[in-house]
CHARMM-style PDB file with segment names, atoms N, HN, CA, C and O in Angstrom:
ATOM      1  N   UNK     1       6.697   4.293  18.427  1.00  0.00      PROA
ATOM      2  CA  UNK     1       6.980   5.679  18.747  1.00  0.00      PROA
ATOM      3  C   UNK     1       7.782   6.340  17.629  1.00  0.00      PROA
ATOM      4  O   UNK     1       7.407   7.435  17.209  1.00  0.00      PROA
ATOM      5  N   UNK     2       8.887   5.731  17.108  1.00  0.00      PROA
ATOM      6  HN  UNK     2       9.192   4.842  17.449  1.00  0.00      PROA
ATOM      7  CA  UNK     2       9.450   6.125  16.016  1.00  0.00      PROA
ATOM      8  C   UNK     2       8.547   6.250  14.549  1.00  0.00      PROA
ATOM      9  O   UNK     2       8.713   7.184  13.764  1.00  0.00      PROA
ATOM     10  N   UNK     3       7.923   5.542  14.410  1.00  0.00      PROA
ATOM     11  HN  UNK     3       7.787   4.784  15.047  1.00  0.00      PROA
ATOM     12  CA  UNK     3       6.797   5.745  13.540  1.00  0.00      PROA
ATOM     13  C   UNK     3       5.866   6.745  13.583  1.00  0.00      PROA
ATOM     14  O   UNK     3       5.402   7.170  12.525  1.00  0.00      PROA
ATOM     15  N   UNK     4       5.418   7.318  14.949  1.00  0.00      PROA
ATOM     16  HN  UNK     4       5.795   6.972  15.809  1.00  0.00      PROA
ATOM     17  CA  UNK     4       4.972   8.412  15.194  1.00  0.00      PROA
ATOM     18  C   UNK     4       5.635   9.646  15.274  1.00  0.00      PROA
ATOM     19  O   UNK     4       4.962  10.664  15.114  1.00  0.00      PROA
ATOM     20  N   UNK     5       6.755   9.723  15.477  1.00  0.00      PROA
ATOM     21  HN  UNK     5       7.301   8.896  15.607  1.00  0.00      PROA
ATOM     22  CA  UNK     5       7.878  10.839  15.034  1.00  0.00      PROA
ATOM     23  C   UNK     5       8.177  10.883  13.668  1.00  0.00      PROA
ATOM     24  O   UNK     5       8.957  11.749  13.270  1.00  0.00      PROA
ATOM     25  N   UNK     6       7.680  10.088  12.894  1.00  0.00      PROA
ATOM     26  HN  UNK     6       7.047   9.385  13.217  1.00  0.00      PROA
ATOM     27  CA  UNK     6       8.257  10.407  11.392  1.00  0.00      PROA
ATOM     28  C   UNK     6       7.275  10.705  10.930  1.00  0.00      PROA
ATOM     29  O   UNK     6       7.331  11.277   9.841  1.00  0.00      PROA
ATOM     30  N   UNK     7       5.657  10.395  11.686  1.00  0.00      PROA
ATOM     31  HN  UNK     7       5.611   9.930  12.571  1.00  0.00      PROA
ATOM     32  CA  UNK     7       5.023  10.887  10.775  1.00  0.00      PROA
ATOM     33  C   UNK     7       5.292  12.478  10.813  1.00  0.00      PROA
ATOM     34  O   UNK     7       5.763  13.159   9.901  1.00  0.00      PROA
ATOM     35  N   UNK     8       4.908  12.871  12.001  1.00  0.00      PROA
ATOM     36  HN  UNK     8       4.526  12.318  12.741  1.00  0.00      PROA
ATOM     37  CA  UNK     8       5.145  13.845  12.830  1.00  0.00      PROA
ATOM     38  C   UNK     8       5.828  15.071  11.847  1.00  0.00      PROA
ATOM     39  O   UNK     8       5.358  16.097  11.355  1.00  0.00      PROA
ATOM     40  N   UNK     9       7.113  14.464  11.816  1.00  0.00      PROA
ATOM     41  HN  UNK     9       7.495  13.631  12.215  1.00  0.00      PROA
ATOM     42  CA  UNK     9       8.499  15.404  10.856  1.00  0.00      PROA
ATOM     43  C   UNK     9       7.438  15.204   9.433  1.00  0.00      PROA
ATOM     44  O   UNK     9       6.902  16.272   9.136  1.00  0.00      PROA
ATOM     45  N   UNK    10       7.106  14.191   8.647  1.00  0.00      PROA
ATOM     46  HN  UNK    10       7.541  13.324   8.888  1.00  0.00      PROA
ATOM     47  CA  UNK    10       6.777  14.275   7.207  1.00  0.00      PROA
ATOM     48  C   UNK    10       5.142  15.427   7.334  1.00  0.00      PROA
ATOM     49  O   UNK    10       4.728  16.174   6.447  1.00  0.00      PROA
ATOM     50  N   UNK    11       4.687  15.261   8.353  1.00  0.00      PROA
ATOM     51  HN  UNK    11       5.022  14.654   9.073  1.00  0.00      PROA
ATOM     52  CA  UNK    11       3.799  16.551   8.151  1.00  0.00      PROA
ATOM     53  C   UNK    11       4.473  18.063   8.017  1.00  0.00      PROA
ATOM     54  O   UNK    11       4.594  18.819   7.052  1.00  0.00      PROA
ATOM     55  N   UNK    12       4.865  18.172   9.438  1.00  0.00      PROA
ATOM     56  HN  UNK    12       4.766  17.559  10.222  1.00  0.00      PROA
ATOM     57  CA  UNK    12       6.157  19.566   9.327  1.00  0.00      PROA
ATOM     58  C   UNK    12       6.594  19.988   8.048  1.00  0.00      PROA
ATOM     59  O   UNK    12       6.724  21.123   7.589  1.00  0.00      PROA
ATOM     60  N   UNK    13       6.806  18.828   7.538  1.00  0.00      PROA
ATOM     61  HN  UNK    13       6.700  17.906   7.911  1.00  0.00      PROA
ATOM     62  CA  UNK    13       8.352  19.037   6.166  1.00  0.00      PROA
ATOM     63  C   UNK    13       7.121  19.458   4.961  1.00  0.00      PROA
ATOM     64  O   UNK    13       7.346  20.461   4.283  1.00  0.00      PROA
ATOM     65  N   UNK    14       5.691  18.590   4.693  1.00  0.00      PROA
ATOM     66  HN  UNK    14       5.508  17.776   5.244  1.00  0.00      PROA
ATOM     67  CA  UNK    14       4.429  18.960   3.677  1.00  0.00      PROA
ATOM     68  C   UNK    14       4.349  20.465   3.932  1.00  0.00      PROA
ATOM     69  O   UNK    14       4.620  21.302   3.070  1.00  0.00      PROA
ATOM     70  N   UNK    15       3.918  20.779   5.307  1.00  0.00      PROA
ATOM     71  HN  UNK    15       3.698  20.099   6.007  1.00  0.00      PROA
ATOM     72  CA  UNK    15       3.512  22.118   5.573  1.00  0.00      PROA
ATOM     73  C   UNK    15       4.644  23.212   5.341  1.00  0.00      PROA
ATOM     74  O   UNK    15       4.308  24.375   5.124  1.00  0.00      PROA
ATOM     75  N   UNK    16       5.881  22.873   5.382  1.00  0.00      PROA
ATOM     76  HN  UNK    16       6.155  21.927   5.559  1.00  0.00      PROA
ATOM     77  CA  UNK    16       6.927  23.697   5.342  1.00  0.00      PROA
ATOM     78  C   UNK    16       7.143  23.855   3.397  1.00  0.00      PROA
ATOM     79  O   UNK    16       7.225  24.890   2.736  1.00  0.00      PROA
ATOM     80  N   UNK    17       7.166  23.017   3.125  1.00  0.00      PROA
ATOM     81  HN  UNK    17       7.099  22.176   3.662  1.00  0.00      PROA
ATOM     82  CA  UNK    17       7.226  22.817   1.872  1.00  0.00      PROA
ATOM     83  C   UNK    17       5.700  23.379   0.592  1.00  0.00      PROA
ATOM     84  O   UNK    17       5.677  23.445  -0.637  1.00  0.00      PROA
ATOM     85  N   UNK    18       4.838  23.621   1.452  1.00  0.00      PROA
ATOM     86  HN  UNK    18       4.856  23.567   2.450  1.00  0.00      PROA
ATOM     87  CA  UNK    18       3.491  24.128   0.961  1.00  0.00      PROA
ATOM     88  C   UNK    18       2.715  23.066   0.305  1.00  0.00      PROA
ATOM     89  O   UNK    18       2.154  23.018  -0.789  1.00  0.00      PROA
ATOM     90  N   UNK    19       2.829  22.290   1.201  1.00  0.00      PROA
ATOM     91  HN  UNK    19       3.285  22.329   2.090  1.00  0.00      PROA
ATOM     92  CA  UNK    19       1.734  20.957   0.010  1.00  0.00      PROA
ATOM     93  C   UNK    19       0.584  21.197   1.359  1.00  0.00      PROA
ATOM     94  O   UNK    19       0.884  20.895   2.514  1.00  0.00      PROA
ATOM     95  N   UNK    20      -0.671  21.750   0.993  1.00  0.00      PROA
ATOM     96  HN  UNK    20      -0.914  21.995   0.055  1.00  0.00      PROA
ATOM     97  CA  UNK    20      -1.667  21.897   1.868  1.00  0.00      PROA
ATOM     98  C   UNK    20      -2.520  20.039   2.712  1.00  0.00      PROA
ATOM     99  O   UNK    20      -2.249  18.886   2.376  1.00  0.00      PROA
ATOM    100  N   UNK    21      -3.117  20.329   3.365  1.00  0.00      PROA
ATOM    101  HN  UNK    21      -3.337  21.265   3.638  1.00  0.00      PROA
ATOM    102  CA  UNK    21      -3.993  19.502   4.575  1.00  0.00      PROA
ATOM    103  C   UNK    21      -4.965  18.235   3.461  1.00  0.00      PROA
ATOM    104  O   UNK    21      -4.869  17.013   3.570  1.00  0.00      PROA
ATOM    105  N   UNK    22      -5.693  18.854   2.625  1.00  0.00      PROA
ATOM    106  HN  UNK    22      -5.770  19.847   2.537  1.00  0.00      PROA
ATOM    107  CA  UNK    22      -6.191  18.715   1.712  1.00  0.00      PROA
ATOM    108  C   UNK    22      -5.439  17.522   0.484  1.00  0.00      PROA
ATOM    109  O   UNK    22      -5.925  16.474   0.059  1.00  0.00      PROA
ATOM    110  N   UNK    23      -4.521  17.968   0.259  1.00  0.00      PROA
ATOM    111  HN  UNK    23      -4.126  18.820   0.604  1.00  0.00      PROA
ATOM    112  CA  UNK    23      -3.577  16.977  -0.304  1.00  0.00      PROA
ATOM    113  C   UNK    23      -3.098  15.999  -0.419  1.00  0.00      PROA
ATOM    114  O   UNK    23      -3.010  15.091  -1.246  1.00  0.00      PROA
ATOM    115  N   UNK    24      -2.537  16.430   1.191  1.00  0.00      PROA
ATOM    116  HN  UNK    24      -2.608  17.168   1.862  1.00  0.00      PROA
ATOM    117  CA  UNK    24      -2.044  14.967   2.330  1.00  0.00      PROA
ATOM    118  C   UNK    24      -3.169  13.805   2.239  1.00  0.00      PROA
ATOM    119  O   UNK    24      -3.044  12.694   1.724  1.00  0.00      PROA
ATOM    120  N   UNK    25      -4.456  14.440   2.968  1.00  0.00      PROA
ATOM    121  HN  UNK    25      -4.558  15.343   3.387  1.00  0.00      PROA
ATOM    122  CA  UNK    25      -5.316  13.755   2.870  1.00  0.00      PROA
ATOM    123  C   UNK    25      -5.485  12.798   1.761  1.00  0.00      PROA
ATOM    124  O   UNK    25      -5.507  11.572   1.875  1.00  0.00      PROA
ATOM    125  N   UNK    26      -5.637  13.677   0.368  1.00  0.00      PROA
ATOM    126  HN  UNK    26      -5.619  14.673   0.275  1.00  0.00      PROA
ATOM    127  CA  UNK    26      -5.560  12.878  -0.991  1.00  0.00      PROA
ATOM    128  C   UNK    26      -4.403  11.527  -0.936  1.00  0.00      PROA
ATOM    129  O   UNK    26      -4.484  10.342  -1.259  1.00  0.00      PROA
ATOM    130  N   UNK    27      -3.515  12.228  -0.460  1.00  0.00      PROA
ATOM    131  HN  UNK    27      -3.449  13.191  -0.198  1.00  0.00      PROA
ATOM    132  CA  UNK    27      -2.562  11.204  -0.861  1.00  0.00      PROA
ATOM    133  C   UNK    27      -2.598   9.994  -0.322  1.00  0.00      PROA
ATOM    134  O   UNK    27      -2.400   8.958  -0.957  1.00  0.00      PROA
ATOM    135  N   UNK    28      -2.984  10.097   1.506  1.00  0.00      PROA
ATOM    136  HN  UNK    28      -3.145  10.939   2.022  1.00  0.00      PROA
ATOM    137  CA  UNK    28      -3.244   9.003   2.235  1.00  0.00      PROA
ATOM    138  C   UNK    28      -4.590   8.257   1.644  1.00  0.00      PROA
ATOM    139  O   UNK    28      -4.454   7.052   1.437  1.00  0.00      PROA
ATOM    140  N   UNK    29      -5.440   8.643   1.450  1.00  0.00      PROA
ATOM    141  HN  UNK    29      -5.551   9.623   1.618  1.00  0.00      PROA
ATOM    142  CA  UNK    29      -6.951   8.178   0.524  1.00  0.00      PROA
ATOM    143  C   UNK    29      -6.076   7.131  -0.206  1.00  0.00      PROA
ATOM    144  O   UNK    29      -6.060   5.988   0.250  1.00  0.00      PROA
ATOM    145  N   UNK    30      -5.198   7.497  -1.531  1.00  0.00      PROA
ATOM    146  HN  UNK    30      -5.212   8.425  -1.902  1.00  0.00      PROA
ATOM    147  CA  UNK    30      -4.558   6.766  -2.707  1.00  0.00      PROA
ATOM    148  C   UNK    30      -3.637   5.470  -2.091  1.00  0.00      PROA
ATOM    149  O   UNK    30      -3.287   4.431  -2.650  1.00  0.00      PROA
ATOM    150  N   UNK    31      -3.342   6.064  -0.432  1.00  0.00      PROA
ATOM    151  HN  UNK    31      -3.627   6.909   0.022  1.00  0.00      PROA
ATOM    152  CA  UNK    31      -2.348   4.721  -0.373  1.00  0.00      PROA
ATOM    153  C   UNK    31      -3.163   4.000   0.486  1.00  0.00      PROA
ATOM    154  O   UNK    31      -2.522   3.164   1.123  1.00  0.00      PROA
ATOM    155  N   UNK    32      -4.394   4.028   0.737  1.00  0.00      PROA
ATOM    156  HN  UNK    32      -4.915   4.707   0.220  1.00  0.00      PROA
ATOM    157  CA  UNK    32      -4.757   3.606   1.496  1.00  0.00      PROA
ATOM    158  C   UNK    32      -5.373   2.772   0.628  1.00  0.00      PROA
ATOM    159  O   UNK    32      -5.046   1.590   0.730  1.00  0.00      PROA
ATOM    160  N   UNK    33      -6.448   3.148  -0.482  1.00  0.00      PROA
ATOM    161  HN  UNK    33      -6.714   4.109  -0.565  1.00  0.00      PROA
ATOM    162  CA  UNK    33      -6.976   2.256  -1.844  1.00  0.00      PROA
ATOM    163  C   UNK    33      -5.963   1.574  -2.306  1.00  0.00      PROA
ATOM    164  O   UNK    33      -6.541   0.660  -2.895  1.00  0.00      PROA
ATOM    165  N   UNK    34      -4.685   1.375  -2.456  1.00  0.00      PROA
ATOM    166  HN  UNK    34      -4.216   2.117  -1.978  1.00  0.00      PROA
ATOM    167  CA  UNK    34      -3.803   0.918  -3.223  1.00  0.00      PROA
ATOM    168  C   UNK    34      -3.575  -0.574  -2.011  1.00  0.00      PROA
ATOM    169  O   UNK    34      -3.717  -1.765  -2.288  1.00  0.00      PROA
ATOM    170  N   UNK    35      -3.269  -0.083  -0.943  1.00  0.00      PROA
ATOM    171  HN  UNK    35      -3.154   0.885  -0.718  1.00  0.00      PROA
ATOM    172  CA  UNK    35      -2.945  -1.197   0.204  1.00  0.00      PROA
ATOM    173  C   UNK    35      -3.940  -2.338   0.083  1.00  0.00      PROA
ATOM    174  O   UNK    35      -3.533  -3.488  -0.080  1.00  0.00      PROA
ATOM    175  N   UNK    36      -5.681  -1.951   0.185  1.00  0.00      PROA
ATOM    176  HN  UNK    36      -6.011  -1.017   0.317  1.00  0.00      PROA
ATOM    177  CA  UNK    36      -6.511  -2.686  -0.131  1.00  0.00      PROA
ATOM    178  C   UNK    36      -6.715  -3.233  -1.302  1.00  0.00      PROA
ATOM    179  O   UNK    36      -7.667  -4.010  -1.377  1.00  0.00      PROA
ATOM    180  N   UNK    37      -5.908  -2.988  -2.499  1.00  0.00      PROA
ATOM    181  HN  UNK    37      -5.134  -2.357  -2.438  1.00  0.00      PROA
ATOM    182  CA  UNK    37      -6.146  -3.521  -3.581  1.00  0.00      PROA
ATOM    183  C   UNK    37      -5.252  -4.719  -3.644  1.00  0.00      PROA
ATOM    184  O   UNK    37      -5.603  -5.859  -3.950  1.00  0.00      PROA
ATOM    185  N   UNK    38      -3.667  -4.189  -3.210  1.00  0.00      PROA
ATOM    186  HN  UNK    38      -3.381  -3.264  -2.961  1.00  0.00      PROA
ATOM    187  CA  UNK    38      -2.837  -5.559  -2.778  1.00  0.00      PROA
ATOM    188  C   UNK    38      -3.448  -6.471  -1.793  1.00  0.00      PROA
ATOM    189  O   UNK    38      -3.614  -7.662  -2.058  1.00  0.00      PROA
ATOM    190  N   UNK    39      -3.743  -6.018  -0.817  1.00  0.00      PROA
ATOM    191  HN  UNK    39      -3.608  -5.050  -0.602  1.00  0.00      PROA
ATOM    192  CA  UNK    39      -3.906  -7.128   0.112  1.00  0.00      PROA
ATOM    193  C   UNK    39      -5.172  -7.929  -0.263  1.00  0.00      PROA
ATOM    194  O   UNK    39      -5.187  -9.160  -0.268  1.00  0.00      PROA
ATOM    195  N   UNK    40      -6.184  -7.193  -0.563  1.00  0.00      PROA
ATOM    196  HN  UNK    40      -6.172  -6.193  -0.559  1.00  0.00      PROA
ATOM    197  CA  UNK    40      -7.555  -8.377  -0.578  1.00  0.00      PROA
ATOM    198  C   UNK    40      -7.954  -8.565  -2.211  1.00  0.00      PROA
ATOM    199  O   UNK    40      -8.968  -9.077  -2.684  1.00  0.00      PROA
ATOM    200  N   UNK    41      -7.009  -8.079  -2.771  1.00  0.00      PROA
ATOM    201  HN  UNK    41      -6.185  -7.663  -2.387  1.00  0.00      PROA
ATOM    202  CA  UNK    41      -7.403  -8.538  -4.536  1.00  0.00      PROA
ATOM    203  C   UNK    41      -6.217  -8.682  -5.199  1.00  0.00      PROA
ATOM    204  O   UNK    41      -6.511  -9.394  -6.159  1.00  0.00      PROA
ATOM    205  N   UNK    42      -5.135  -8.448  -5.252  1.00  0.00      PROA
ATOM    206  HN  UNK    42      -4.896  -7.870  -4.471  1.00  0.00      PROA
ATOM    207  CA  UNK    42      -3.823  -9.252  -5.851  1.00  0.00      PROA
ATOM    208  C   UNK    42      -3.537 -10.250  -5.216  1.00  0.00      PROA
ATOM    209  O   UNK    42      -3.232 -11.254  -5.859  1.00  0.00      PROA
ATOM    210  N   UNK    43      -3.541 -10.297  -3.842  1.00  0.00      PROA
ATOM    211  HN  UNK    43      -3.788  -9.482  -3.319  1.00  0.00      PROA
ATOM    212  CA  UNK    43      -2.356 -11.766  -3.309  1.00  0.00      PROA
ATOM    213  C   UNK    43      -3.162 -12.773  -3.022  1.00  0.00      PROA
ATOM    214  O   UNK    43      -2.508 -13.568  -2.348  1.00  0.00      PROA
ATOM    215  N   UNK    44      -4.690 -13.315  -3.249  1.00  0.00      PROA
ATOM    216  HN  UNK    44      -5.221 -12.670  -3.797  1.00  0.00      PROA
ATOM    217  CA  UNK    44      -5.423 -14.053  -3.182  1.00  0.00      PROA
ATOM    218  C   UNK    44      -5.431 -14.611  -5.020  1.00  0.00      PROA
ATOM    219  O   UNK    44      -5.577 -15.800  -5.305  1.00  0.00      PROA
ATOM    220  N   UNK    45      -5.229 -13.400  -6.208  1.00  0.00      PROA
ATOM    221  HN  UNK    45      -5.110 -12.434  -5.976  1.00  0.00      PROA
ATOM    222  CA  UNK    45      -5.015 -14.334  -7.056  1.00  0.00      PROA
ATOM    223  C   UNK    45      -3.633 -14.476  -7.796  1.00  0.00      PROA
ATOM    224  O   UNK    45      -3.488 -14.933  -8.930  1.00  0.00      PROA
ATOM    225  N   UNK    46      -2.834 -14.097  -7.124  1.00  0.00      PROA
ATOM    226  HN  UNK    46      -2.952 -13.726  -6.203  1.00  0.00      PROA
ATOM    227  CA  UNK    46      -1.152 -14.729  -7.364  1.00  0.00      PROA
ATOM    228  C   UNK    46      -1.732 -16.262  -6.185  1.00  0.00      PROA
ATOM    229  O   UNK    46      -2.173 -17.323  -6.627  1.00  0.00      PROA
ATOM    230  N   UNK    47      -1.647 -16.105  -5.491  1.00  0.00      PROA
ATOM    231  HN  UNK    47      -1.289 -15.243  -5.133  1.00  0.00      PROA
ATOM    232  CA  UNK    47      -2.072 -17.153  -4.520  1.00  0.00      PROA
ATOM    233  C   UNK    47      -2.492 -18.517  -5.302  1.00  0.00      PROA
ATOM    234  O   UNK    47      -1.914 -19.601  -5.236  1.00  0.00      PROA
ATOM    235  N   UNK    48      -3.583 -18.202  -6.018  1.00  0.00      PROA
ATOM    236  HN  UNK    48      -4.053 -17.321  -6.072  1.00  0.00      PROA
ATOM    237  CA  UNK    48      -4.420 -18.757  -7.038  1.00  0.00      PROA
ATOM    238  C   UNK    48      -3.618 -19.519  -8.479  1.00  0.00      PROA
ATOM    239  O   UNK    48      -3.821 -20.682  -8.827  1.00  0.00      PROA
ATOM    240  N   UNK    49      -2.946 -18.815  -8.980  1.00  0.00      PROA
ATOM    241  HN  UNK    49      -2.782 -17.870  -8.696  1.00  0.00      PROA
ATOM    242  CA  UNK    49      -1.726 -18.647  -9.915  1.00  0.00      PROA
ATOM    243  C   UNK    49      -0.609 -19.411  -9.635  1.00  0.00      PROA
ATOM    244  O   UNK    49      -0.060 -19.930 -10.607  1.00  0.00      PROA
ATOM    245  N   UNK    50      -0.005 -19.659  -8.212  1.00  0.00      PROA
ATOM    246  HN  UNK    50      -0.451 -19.237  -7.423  1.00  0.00      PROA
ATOM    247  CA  UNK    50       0.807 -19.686  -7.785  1.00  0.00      PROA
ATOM    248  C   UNK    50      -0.019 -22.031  -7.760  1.00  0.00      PROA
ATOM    249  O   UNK    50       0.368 -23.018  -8.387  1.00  0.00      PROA
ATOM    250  N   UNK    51      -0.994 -21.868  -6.866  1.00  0.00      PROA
ATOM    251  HN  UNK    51      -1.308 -21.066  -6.357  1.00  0.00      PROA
ATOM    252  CA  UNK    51      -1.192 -23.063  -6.576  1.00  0.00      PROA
ATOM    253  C   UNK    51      -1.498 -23.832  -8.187  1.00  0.00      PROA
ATOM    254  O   UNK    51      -1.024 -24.898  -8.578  1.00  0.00      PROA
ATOM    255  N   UNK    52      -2.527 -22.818  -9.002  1.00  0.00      PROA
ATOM    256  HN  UNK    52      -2.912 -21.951  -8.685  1.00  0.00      PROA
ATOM    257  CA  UNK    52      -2.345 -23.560 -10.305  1.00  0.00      PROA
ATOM    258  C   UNK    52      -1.337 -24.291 -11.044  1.00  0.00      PROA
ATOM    259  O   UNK    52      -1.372 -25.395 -11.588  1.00  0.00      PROA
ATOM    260  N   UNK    53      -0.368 -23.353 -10.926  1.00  0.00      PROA
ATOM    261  HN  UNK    53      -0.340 -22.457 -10.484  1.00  0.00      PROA
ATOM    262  CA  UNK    53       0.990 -23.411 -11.724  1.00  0.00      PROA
ATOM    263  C   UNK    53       1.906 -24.889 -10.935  1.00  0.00      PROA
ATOM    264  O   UNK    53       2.642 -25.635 -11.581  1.00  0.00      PROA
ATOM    265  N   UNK    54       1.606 -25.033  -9.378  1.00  0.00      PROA
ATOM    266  HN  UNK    54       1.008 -24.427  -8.854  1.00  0.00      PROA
ATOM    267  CA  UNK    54       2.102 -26.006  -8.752  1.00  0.00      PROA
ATOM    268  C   UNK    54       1.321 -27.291  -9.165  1.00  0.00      PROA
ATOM    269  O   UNK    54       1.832 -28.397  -9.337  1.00  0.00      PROA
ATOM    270  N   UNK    55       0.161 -27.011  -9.282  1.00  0.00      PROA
ATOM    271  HN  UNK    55      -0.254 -26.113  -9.142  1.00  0.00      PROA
ATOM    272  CA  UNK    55      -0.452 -28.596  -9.961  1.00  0.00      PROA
ATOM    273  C   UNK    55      -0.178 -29.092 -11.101  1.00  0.00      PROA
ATOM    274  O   UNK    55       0.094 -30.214 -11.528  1.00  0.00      PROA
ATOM    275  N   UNK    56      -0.338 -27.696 -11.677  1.00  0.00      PROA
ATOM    276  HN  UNK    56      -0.559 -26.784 -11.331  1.00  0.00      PROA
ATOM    277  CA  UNK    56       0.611 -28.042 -13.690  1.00  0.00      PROA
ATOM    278  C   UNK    56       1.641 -28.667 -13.734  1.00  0.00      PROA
ATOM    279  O   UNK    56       1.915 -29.684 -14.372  1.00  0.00      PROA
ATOM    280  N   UNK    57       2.431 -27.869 -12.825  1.00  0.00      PROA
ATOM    281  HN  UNK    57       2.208 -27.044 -12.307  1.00  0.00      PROA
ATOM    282  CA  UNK    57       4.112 -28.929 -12.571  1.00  0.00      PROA
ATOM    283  C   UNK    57       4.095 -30.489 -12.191  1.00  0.00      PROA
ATOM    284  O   UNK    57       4.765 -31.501 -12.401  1.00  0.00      PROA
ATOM    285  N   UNK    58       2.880 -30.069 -11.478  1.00  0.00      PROA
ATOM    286  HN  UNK    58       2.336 -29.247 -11.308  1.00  0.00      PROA
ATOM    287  CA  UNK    58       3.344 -31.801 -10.117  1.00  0.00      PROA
ATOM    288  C   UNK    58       2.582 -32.644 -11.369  1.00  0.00      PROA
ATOM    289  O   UNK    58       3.424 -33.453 -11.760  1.00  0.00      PROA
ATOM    290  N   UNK    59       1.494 -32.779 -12.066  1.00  0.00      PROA
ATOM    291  HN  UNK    59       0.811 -32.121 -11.748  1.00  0.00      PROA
ATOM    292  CA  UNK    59       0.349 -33.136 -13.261  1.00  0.00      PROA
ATOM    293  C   UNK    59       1.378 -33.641 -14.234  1.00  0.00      PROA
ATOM    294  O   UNK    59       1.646 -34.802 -14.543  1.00  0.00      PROA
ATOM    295  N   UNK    60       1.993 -32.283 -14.730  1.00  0.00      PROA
ATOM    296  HN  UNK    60       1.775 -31.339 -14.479  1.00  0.00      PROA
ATOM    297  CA  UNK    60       3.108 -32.863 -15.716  1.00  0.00      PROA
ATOM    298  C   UNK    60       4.248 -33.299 -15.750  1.00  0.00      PROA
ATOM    299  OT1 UNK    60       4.740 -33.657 -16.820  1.00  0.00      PROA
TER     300      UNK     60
END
């Protein structure tokens, strides 16, 4: 619920502030591509990186 009240206020505060509908939108688009880029294509190859680097150690 608190999460839904802030979005709530951060729309108010865009519209009060003159950043148009259009924008917002843009912006959520960008964090929304960005979220999917961490989650299903960076932390699978740190993941990757991470287990390599543990065999290098344990190997050497």
């Amino acid at each position: 619920m608190l999460s839904f009240l802030l979005a709530l206020f951060l729309l108010w505060l865009f519209f009060k502030l003159g950043i148009g509908i259009i924008k917002i939108i843009a912006f959520l688009f960008v964090i929304v591509i960005t979220a999917f880029f961490f989650t299903y294509l960076l932390l699978p190859l740190l993941a990757l990186f991470l287990v390599g680097g543990l065999a290098w150690a344990a190997i050497r």
